[in-house]
C-alpha angles and dihedrals in degrees: 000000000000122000135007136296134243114292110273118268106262088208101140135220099251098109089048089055099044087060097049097041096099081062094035090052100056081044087053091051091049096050107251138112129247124205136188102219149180117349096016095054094035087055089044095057097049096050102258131146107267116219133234090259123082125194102214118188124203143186086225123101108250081250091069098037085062094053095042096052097035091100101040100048120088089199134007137198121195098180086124098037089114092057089041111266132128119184118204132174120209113187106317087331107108112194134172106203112201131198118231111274147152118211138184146177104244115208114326095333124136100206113074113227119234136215136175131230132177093215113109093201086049086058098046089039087060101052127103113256126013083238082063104044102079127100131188118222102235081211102062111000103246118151111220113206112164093167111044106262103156100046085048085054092048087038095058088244139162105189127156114225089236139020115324081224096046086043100047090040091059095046122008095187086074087071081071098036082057091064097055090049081055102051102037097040103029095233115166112222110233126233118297092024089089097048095039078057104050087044099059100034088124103065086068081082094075093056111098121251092246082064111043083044085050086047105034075052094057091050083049097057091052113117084249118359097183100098084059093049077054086062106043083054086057095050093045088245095114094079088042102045086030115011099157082057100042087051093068124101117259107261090043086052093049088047094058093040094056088047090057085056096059093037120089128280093259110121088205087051098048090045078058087051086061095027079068099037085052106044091242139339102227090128083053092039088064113035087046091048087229108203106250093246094054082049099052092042094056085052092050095052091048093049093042092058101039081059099058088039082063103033103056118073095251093306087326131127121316124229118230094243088053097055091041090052083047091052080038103063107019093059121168097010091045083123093042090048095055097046085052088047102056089039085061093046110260117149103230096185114193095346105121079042092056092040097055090048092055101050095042080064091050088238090130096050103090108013092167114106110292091242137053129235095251089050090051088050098051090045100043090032092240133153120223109280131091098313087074096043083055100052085049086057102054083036091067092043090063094051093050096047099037100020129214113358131169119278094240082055089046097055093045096054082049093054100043090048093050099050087054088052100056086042088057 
């Protein structure tokens, strides 16, 4: 990017501080500082929304930050107390106040290790981007920014505090954090980033599959992504953190970039959107440790659309019984199906016309055999075993072919059907 941006939004922090000064205060009585910091102050200063929740950074050992917030929070969580982190929630404010620290992956390890500081300018040099690097005292107001934070934000600029090489060493996740920053704020890495990153692509190997998935799922909820999935090509990340959709040629992986960009901002959905450009991500499913329910989801929605891909007459008019098989199968997610169908390019026809007049008919309430097995058993004389699960089966098969009928109808095809069963 050329030039530079629009001067930074002033705004303040007042009205920040103002929220967190029932916990400030009892910090300030026990001697210690108490800073808003990274995301939070970064957002602030170009204008965004902030969130409820507020990152908070001391000079106090997690130990003491529990003490000293013990009688002003109204809940606490302590899951991150080891690296540091107390959660607390006052009122509907939810905070994680984090000591000062500097961690880093040593060797091939997979666990960071973590050491505290009391140096407020440690802790911000350690951090991943300089945009990131900048805390506001929650005393006085002052905005520390030993790195320059805020000129690299009017500037367009993606710049580590120290080193590329010294960043990316002590954490390798942030290569792929630097391609959301990238993509959602539009920050131009400056020179040697690329190449510190392409240098040291390997070591994402040693983060663990929950956080490249938490972080592959924030570059997916950009607006487009597709400028960070650029990056990630030129750092030699996209085969490593992808690799069913860096194998595609160029113009098929253009293609299904372009689609994620006019997909929702769902990260399951979008995976959906390369599941189908790929042909499948069980290499990714498993290398990113996907939840069952975001995996059978992405599976419903592929299957889903390569039926109706196959169900409609090349975008043409939908039978009864098609539509109904389609309900049929894609369940819970059928809108959801249809949406993903028509974002990957399917012609659906008259699909969402047939479907509203189904439903308006009632014909897609109840599509489960017409009869219960106890009723089966009473009409065909059967006791409970496979018999029964036989004539369910062709039961629902006649729902699904000939939709809804009236139950003295139903008994009587079942009867008939059964009777030329037992003849055959």
């Amino acid at each position: 990017m050329s030039g530079s941006r629009e001067p930074i939004r002033e705004g303040g922090f007042d009205d920040l501080r103002e929220a967190v000064a029932p916990v400030s205060e009892r910090f300030t009585a026990a001697g210690h500082r108490l800073y808003l910091v990274g995301g939070l102050v970064r957002d602030r200063l170009m204008g965004l929304v902030s969130t409820n929740d507020h990152d908070l950074t001391t000079d106090a050992t997690p130990d003491l930050v529990r003490e000293i917030v013990e009688d002003v929070a109204d809940a606490v969580w302590l899951q991150g107390e080891r690296f540091g982190t107390v959660g607390i929630r006052v009122g509907d404010l939810i905070m994680e106040i984090t000591t000062h620290r500097a961690e880093s992956y040593v060797g091939d390890s997979r666990k960071p290790v973590v050491r505290f500081s009391t140096d407020l300018h440690e802790d911000l040099g350690r951090r991943d981007f300089t945009v990131n690097a900048m805390a506001v005292d929650v005393v006085d107001g002052q905005l520390h920014d030993p790195f320059d934070g805020r000129a690299d934000l009017a500037a367009g600029i993606l710049r580590t505090p120290l080193s590329p090489e010294e960043s990316f060493g002590d954490d390798p996740l942030r290569m792929l954090r630097a391609a959301r920053f990238h993509a959602r704020y539009d920050l131009v890495p400056v020179d040697g980033l690329v190449e510190a990153a392409r240098s040291l692509a390997d070591r994402i190997g040693i983060v663990s599959g929950e956080r490249i998935r938490g972080e592959l799922f924030r570059l997916l909820e950009v607006a487009d992504p597709t400028p960070g999935f650029s990056f990630l090509e030129d750092v030699d990340l996209a085969w490593r953190v992808l690799p069913e959709l860096a194998r595609l040629d160029g113009d098929s992986r253009s293609t299904a970039l372009a689609r994620l960009a006019t997909t929702a901002a769902d990260p399951v959905l979008r995976l959906a959107v390369i599941a189908w450009s790929t042909a499948g991500l069980a290499e990714s499913t498993v290398a990113l440790r996907l939840s069952g329910a975001d995996a059978v989801r992405i599976t419903g929605l592929v299957d889903g659309a390569d039926r109706i891909r196959m169900g409609g007459a090349a975008g043409g008019p939908w039978s009864d019984e098609s539509v109904r098989r389609l309900v049929a199968s894609s369940g819970p997610i059928l809108d959801q199906v249809v949406d993903f169908a028509g974002s990957v390019g399917i012609l659906v026809g008259d699909l969402p016309v047939a479907l509203g007049r189904l439903r308006g008919a009632g014909e897609l309430d109840d599509l489960g055999p017409a009869l219960g097995g106890d009723e089966v058993m009473a009409l065909l004389g059967l006791k409970a075993g496979p018999e029964v699960g036989e004539a369910l089966a062709w039961l629902a098969e006649l729902r699904l072919g000939e939709g809804r009928m009236e139950s003295g109808d139903v008994a009587e095809r079942l009867q008939g059907w059964w009777s030329t069963r037992a003849s055959g």
